[in-house]
Structure formats: C-alpha cells, structure tokens
VOMIVO-811855 format. One line per field, with one value per residue (C-alpha): residue number from 0; x, y, z. Coordinates in steps of 0.1 Angstrom, whole numbers, plus 5000, padded with zeros to 4 digits. Each point is the difference from the previous one (the first is absolute). Last residue first. Layout:
num: c(NUM / ...);
xx: c(X / ...);
yy: c(Y / ...);
zz: c(Z / ...);
END
This chain:
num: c(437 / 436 / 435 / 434 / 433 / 432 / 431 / 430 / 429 / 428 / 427 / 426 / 425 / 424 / 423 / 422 / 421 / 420 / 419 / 418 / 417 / 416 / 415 / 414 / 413 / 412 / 411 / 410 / 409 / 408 / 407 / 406 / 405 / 404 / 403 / 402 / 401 / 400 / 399 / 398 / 397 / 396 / 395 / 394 / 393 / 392 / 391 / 390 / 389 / 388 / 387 / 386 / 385 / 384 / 383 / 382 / 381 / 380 / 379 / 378 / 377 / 376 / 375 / 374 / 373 / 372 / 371 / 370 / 369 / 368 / 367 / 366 / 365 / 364 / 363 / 362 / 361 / 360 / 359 / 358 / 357 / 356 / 355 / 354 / 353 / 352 / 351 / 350 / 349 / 348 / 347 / 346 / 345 / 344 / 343 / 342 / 341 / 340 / 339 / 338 / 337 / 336 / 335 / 334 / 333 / 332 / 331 / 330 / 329 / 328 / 327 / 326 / 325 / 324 / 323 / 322 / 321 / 320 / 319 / 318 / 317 / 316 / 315 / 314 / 313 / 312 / 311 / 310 / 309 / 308 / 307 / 306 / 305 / 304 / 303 / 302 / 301 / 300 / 299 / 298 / 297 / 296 / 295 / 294 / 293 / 292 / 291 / 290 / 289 / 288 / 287 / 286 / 285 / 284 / 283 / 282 / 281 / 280 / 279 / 278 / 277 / 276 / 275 / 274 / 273 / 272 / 271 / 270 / 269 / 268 / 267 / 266 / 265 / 264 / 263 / 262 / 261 / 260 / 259 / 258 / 257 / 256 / 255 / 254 / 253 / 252 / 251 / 250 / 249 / 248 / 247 / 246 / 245 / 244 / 243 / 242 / 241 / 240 / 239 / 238 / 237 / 236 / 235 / 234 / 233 / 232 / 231 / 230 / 229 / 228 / 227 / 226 / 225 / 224 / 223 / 222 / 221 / 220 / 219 / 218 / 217 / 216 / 215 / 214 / 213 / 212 / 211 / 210 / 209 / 208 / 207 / 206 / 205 / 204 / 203 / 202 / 201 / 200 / 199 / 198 / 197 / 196 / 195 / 194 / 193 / 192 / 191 / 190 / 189 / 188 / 187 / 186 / 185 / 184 / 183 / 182 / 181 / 180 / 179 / 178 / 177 / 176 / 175 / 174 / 173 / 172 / 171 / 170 / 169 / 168 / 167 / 166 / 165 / 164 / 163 / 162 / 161 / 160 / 159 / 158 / 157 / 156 / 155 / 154 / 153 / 152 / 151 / 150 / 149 / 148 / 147 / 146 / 145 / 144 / 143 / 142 / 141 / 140 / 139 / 138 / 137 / 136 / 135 / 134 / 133 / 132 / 131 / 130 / 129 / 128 / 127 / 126 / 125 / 124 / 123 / 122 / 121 / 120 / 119 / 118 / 117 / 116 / 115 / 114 / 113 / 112 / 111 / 110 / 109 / 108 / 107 / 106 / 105 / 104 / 103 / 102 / 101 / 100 / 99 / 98 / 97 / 96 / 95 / 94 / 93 / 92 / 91 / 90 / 89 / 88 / 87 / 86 / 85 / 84 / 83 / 82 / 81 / 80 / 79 / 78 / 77 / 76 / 75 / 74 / 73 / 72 / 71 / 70 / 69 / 68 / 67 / 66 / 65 / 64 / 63 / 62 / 61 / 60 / 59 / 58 / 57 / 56 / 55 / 54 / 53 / 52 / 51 / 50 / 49 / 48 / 47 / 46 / 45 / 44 / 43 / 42 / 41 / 40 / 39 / 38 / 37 / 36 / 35 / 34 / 33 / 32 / 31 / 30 / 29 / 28 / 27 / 26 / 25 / 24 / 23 / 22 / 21 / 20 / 19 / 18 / 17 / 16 / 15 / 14 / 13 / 12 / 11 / 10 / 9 / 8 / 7 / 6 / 5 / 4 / 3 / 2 / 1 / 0);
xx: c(5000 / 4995 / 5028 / 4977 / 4984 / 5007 / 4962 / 4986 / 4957 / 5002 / 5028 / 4980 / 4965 / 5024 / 5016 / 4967 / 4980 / 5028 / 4998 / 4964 / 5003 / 5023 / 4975 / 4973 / 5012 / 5026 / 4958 / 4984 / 5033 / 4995 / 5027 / 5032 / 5027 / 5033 / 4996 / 4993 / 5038 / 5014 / 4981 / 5016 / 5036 / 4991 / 4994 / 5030 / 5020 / 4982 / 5012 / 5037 / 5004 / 4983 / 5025 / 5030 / 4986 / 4974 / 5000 / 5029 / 4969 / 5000 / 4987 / 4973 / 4987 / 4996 / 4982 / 4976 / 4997 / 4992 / 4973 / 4985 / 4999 / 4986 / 4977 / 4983 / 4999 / 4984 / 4976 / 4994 / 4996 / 4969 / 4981 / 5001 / 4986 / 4976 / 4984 / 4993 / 5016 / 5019 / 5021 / 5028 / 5005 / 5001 / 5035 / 5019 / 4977 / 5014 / 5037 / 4997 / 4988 / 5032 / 5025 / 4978 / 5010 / 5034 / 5004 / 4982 / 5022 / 5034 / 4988 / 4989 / 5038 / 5016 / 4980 / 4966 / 4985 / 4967 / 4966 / 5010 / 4993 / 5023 / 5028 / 5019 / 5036 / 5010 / 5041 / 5004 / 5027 / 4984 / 5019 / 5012 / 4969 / 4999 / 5009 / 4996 / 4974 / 4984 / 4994 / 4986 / 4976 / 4988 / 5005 / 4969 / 4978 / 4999 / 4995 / 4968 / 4990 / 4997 / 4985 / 4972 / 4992 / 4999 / 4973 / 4983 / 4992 / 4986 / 4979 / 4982 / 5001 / 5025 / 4992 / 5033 / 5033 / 5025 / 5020 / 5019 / 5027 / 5030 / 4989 / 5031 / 5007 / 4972 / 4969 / 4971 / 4965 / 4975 / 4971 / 4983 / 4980 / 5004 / 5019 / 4987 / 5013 / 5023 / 4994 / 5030 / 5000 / 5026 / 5016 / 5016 / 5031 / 4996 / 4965 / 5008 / 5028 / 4979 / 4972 / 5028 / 5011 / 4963 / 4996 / 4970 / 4976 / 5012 / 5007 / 4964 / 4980 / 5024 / 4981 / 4966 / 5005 / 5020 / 4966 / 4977 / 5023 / 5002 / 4961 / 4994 / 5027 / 4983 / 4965 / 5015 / 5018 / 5032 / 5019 / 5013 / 5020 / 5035 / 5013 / 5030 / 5018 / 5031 / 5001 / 4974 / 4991 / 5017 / 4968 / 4984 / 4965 / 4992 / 5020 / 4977 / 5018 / 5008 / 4991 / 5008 / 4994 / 5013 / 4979 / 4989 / 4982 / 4996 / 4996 / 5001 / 4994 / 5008 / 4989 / 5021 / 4981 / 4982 / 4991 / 4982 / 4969 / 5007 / 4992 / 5032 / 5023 / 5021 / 4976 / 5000 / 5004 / 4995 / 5012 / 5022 / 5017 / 4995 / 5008 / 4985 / 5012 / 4988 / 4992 / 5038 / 5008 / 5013 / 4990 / 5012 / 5005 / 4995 / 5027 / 4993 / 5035 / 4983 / 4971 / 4964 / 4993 / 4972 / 4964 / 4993 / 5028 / 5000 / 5017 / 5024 / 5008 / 5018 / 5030 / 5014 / 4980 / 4990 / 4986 / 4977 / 4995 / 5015 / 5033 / 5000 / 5034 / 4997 / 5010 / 4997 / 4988 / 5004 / 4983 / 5010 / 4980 / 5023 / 4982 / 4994 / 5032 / 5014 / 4980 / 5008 / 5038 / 4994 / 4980 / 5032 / 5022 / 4980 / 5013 / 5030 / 4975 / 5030 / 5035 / 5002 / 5016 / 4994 / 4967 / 4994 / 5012 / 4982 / 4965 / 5007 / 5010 / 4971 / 4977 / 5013 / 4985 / 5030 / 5008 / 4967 / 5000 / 5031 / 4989 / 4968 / 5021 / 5033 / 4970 / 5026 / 5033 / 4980 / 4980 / 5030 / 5020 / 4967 / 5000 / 5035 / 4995 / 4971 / 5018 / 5031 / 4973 / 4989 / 5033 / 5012 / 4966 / 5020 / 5023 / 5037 / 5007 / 5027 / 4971 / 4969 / 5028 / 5007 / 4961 / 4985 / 5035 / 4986 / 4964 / 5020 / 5025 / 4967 / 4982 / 5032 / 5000 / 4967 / 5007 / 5025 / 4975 / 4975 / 5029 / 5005 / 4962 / 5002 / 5028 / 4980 / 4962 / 5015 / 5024 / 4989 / 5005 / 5033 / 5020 / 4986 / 5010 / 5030 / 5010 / 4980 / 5030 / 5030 / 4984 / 4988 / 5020 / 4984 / 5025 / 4980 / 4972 / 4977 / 5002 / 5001 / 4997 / 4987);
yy: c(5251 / 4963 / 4976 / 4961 / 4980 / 5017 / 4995 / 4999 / 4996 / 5025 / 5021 / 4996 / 5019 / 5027 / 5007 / 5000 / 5022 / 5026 / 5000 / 4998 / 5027 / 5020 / 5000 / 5010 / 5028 / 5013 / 4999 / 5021 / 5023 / 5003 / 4991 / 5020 / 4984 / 4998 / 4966 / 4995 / 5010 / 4980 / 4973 / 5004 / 5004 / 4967 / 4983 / 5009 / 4989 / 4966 / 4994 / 5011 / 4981 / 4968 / 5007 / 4998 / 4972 / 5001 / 4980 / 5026 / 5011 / 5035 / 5008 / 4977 / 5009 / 5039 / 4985 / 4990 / 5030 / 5014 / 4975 / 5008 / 5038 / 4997 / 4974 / 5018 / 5038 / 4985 / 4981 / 5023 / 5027 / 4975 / 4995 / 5040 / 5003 / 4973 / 5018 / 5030 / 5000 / 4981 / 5004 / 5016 / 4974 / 4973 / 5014 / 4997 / 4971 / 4982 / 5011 / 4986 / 4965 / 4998 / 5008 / 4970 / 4976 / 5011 / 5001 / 4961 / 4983 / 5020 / 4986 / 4965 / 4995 / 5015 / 4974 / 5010 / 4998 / 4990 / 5025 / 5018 / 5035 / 5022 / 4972 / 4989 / 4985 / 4961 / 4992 / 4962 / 5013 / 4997 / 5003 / 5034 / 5023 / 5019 / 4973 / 5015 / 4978 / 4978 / 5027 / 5023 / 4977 / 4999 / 5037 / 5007 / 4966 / 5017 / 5034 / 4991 / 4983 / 5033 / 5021 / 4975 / 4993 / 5044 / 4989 / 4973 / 5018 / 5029 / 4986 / 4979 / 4969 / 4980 / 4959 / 4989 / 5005 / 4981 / 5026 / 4977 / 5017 / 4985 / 4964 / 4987 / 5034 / 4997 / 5027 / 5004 / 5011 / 5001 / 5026 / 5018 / 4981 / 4964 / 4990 / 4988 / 4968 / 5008 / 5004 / 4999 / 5028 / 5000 / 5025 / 5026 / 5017 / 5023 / 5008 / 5009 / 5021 / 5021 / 5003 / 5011 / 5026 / 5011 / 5008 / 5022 / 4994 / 4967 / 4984 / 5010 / 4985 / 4967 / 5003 / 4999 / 4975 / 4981 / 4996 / 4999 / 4965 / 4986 / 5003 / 4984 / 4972 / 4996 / 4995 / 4974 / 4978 / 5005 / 4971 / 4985 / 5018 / 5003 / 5006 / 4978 / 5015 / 4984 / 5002 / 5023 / 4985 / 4969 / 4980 / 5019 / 5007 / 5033 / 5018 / 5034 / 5011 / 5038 / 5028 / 5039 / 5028 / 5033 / 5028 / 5020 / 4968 / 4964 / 4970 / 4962 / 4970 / 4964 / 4966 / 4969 / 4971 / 4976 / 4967 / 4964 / 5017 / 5019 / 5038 / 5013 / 4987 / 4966 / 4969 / 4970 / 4972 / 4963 / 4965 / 4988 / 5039 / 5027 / 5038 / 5020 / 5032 / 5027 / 5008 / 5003 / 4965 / 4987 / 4965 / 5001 / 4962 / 4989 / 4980 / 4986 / 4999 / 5018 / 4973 / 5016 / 4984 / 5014 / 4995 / 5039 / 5017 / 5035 / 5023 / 5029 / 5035 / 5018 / 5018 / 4967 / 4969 / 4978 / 4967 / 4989 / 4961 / 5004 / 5009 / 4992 / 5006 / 5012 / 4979 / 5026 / 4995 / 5026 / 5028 / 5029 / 5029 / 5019 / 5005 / 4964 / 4988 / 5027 / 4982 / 4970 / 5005 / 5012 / 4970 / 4978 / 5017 / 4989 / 4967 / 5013 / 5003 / 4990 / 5002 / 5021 / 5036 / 4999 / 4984 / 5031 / 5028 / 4987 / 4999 / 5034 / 5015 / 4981 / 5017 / 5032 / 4999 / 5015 / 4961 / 5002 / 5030 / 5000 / 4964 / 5017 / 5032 / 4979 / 4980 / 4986 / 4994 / 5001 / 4966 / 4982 / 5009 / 4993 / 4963 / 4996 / 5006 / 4979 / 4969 / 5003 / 5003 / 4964 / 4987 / 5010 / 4991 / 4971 / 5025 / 4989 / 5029 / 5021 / 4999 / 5009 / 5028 / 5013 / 5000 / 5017 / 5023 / 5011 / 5009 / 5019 / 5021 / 5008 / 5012 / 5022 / 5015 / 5008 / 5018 / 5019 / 5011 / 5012 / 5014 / 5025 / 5008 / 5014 / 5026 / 5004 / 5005 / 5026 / 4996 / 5011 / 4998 / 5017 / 4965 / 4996 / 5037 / 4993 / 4963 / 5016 / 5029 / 4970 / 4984 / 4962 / 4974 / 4967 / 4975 / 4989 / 4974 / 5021 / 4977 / 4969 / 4971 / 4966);
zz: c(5451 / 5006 / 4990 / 4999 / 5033 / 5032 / 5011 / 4964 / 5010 / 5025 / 4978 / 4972 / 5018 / 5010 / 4969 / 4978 / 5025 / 4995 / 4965 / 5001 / 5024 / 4979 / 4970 / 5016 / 5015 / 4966 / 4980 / 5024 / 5002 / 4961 / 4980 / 4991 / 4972 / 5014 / 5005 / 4967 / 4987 / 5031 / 4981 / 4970 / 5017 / 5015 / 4968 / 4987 / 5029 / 4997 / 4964 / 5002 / 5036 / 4983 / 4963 / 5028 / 5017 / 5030 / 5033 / 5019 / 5019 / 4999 / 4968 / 5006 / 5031 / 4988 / 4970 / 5025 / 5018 / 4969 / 4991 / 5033 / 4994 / 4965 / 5010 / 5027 / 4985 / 4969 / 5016 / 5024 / 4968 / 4984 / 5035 / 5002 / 4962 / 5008 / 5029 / 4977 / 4965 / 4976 / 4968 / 5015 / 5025 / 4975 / 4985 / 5033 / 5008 / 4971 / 5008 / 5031 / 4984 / 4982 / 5025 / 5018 / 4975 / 5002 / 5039 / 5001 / 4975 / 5018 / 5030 / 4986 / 4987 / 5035 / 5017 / 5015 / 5038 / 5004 / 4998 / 4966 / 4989 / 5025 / 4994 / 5028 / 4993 / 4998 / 4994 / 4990 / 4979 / 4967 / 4968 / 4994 / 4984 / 4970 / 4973 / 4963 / 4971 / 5014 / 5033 / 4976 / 4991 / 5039 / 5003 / 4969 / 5017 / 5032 / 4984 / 4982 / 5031 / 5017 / 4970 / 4993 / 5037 / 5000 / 4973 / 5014 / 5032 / 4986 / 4973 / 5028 / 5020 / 4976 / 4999 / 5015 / 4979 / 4984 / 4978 / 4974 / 4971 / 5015 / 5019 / 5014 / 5016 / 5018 / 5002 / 5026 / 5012 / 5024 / 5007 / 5021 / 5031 / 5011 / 4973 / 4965 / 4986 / 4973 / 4966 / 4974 / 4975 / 4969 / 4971 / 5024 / 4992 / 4967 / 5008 / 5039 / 4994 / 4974 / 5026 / 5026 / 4979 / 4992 / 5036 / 5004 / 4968 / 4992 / 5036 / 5008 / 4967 / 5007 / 5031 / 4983 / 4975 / 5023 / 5025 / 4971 / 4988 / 5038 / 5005 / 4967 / 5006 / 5033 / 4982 / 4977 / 5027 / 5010 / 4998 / 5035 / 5025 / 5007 / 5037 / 5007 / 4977 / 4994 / 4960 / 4985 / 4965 / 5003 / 5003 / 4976 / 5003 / 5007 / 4976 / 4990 / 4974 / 4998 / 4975 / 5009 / 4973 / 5002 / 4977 / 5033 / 5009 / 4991 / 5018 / 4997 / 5015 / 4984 / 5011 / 4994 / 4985 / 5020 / 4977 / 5010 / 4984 / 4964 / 5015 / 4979 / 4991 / 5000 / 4990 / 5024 / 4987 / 5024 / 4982 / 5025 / 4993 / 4980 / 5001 / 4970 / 4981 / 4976 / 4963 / 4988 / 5019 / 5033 / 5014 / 5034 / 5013 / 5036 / 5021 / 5038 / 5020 / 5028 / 5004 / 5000 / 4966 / 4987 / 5001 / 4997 / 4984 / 5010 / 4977 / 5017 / 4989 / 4973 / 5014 / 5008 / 4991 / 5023 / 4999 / 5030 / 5011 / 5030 / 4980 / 4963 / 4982 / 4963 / 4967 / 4970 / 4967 / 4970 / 4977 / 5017 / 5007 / 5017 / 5029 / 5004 / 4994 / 5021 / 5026 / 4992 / 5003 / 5035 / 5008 / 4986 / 5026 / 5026 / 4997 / 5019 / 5031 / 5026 / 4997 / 5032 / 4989 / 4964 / 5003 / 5027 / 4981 / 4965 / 5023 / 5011 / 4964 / 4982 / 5033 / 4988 / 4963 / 4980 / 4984 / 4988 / 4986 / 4982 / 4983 / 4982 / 4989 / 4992 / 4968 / 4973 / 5022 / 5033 / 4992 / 4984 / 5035 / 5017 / 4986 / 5007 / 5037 / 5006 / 4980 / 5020 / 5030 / 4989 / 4998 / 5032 / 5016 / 5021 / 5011 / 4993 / 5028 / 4975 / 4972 / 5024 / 5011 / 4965 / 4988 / 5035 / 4995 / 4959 / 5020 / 5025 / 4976 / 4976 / 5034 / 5007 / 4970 / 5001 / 5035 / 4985 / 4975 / 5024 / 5018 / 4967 / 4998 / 5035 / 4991 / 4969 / 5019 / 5023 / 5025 / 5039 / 5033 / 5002 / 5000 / 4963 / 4988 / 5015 / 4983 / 4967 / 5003 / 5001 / 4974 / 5009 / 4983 / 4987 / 4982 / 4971 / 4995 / 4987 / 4962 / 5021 / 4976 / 5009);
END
C-alpha cells in the first residue's frame, strides 16, 4: 500500500506558538490531521509486520487484507483514505499492533473501502457474536449465525451495493435492509462553515477504555442531538469562528456516552484522533464550549506525535483546579491546554451575553484563566518538560497573563474565587498529602 502523506511531519516554528497560544487556525490543524494519517498508514502496515514476525495463524489472510487495499487505494485513494482516517481503524490497529490480537480485522478495513469504492470483489470478514463490522460503515446482524469468534462471513462488493453472507443468511449493506445499522451522520451549517460528524456507536474500538459507552442512540435522540449541534454550531460561528474552523478540520466522529448525573460527559484519546465521545448535550451552551475543549485535547495530542513536550513520567502527581485526583505531568499539561481553550471561549462568550448569564460567562472566564495559569506555573517549574515543552508552556502562559489583565465584573472575580477556593479545599479532604499542591 502506498503512502503518498507519508512524510516526515515538522510543525513551523510560528504554527508551534500559534498552537501553544490557544489557537492555530484550520491549516495549522489541517497539518496534524495529516500526521495523524500518517500514522494510521504506519499502524495498519505494523498490524501486517507484526502478524508476520508472530507466525500468526491469519498471516496469510491479512496478507490478503492488505494487498487488496493497496489495489483498492491505487485506483479509488479517496475511498481507502477515509477508512483508514476513521479513529476507531487507528485504535483497533494500535491495539493488534501492541497485543497480536484482532489481526483479522484487517480484512473489515479492506471491505470497507471495498464498499465505498464500489469494488466488484469478495471479501472474507471475521464474525464476532454473530455481528460483522465494518469500520466507518456500520455493523450487519446475522441472525442464526455462528457466535464462535473464529466464524467467517463473505462481503459481496459490487457497483450497485454490497451483501454479507454466511450459512446461508445475506444481509444487504444500506440503508433500512433488516440485519443492517449504518452510521448516522449530523450536520450543521451556519455563517457559511459547515460541520459533519459520524455518529460511531457501534464500534467496539470506538472509545478504547471507557467504561462508560452507551448503546445506539435511538432515532429520537439522534434528532435531539442533530437540533442541539445545529444550534451550538450556530454559537461557535457567529462568536468564535476560529474555534468553528478548528472544529471542522479536527472532528469527523461522535461517541455517546452514558449521561452523568447532571451536565454533560465527554472525552478524547490519543488512540482515537478525530473522536469527541460525549453524553447526550444539555443545551447549545454546553456542547459548544465541550466543542472548544475537546477540540484542544485532540489538537495537543497530535502535536505530541509529532514533538515530545513532556519527560517520561517521574511518578510525580500535582493538583489540577479541574480534576478531583492528582495528575502526572502528561495529564497536567493535557488539562492546562484544554482549559487555555475554554477561557478563551468565555473571553469571547461574555461579550455576547447579558444579565445573569453575562456574570456566569466572565466567572468562567476569570476561573479558568487563573487556574490554567497556575498550572502552567507548575509546569515550568517542574523540570518534567523538554526544551520544545518549556517553549510551548511559556507561550501559553504569556497568553494568559495577556487575559489576566483583562477586567471582569466584581460579581463575576466572587464567584469565581470561591469555586476556586471550594475546589482546593474539597481535594485536599479527599487528597490528604496526595500530589504537589499550590
């Protein structure tokens, strides 16, 4: 298989500050999307290399896989690209990679660009509990099948569509045909920016480690989610257009979660680029400053790919203003960026409210600015960054400083020192001498 972005991946030493600062744009973003491609190609060509090394008893099967989506990407690289850019391909390749298990996979990755290409061919999938996946796609239900993990269907690809057979069962790819759950898309446009995600709730490597996936959403709660977006992609538009961009060029995937208690859930890994897992959003509100905060998760964790900012761990915990346990210096640094990110949203939000919510909006602001500060303070001096770390974090501080000059209201500096305040106190209960406390 050919790698045409399979380069050596630099980042410009004024995208590495306009990063650190918060920010980026669309082309800085676009440029770890394309790292991260490369990475994905590197991963699915290791699942081949270490089934080979292993004498894996699929060897020859994902020798098969692999050829098929070199053929595949040499006549239809559109249709192969995004597969191999889904972020659950990337997580399962990781993991096969790492343990030696799932290598059959590989030949449900070449179905699916199979699929997409609209190639006339056969392909021998893995059946487990009787469900056949197929990444970016979806999953076909075989009643009467064989719930054995070494069970084998057959995708039948053609120009008109696609089957998957087995012990005499078909079951058509597409649409409402029964035994089939496609992928669900949302969308929104506003301001002339458009947004489209996947909604990947049935990959078993969609969200590795969460111990908090739900099931597929049913229609009504793909409604609810798709006015939701609409509405807070609306918001990021109009008042942080920046952020919208960042989104766009980032995001491709949803995962639900199961809903908290109150507000909302969410998460990103670095084995999943491209993936914001997420509890059903409450409001616009919420799922937009989510938008902005994961956006920056999954913006440092290319980065990291790409230029190390943190020594390896030390076994040293600190407090973070956001987080209830103590964090390693990787988390910290994890946790200051995101939350660089979601000061600057209130920075801009305030603006654009009034009232109550204009006073909730600047103790946001005022909160997260001051804690993320703190915590860049704890960075710099904890010997745990490199020389590109020290570079990145000093940037970000000066940004903040910058906010922190900024005035709020004296409603807004109250509330925000006593959840501050509230924070500490309630950690240090729970911490005893647990973690380096400011």
């Amino acid at each position: 298989m050919t790698a045409p972005h399979l380069t050596e991946h630099r980042i410009p030493a004024d995208a590495f500050d306009e990063l650190a600062a918060g920010a980026g744009g669309a082309p800085v973003v676009g440029c770890l999307v394309a790292a991260q491609y490369s990475k994905h190609l590197l991963l699915v060509r290791g699942v081949l290399e270490a089934a080979r090394r292993a004498g894996h008893a699929r060897w020859a099967a994902a020798r098969r896989a692999y050829d098929l989506l070199a053929a595949v990407q040499a006549q239809h690289p559109e249709a192969v690209a995004a597969v191999l850019r889904h972020p659950s391909v990337g997580a399962w390749a990781r993991h096969a990679v790492g343990t030696g298990e799932g290598v059959e996979r590989l030949a449900s990755v070449a179905a699916a660009a199979v699929i997409r290409a609209g190639v006339t061919c056969e392909v021998d999938v893995p059946v487990i509990g009787g469900v056949v996946t197929i990444p970016s796609l979806g999953q076909v239900t075989l009643p009467g099948a064989s719930a054995a993990g070494d069970a084998v269907a057959t995708v039948h690809s053609a120009p008109d569509g696609a089957e998957v057979s087995v012990e005499g069962v078909a079951v058509r790819i597409g649409g409402a045909a029964p035994g089939w759950a496609g992928l669900r898309s949302l969308s929104a446009e506003a301001g002339g920016r458009r947004f489209r995600v996947l909604v990947d709730d049935l990959d078993p490597h969609r969200m590795p480690g969460s111990g908090n996936l739900r099931s597929r959403l049913s229609e009504s709660e793909t409604r609810r989610w798709q006015g939701v977006l609409q509405e807070a992609w609306g918001l990021l538009a109009r008042n942080h257009p920046g952020v919208a961009d960042e989104v766009a060029a980032a995001i491709t995937v949803f995962t639900p979660l199961t809903a908290p208690d109150q507000g909302l859930s969410s998460a990103t890994s670095r084995e999943t680029f491209g993936c914001i897992a997420l509890s059903t959003p409450p409001d616009p509100h919420t799922l937009a400053v989510t938008l902005a905060h994961e956006t920056q998760h999954a913006k440092l964790s290319a980065l990291l790919d790409i230029v190390p900012l943190t020594r390896p761990d030390d076994g040293a915990r600190y407090y973070a203003p956001w987080r209830d346990d103590p964090r390693p210096i990787g988390g910290l640094l994890q946790g200051a960026y995101a939350f660089l990110g979601v000061a600057g949203f209130w920075r801009r939000q305030r603006h654009h409210e009034s009232g109550e919510d204009a006073v909730r909006a600047g103790a946001e602001f005022a909160r997260w600015r001051d804690a993320a500060r703190a915590v860049s303070g704890t960075l710099l001096t904890s010997g745990a960054l490199t020389g590109p770390g020290e570079r990145f974090v000093a940037r970000m501080a000066r940004r903040l400083d910058d906010w922190r000059r900024e005035p709020v209201p004296a409603a807004s500096a109250a509330i925000a020192r006593e959840a501050a305040d509230r924070h500490l106190t309630l950690w240090r209960e729970r911490n005893g001498g647990a973690g380096r406390r400011p």
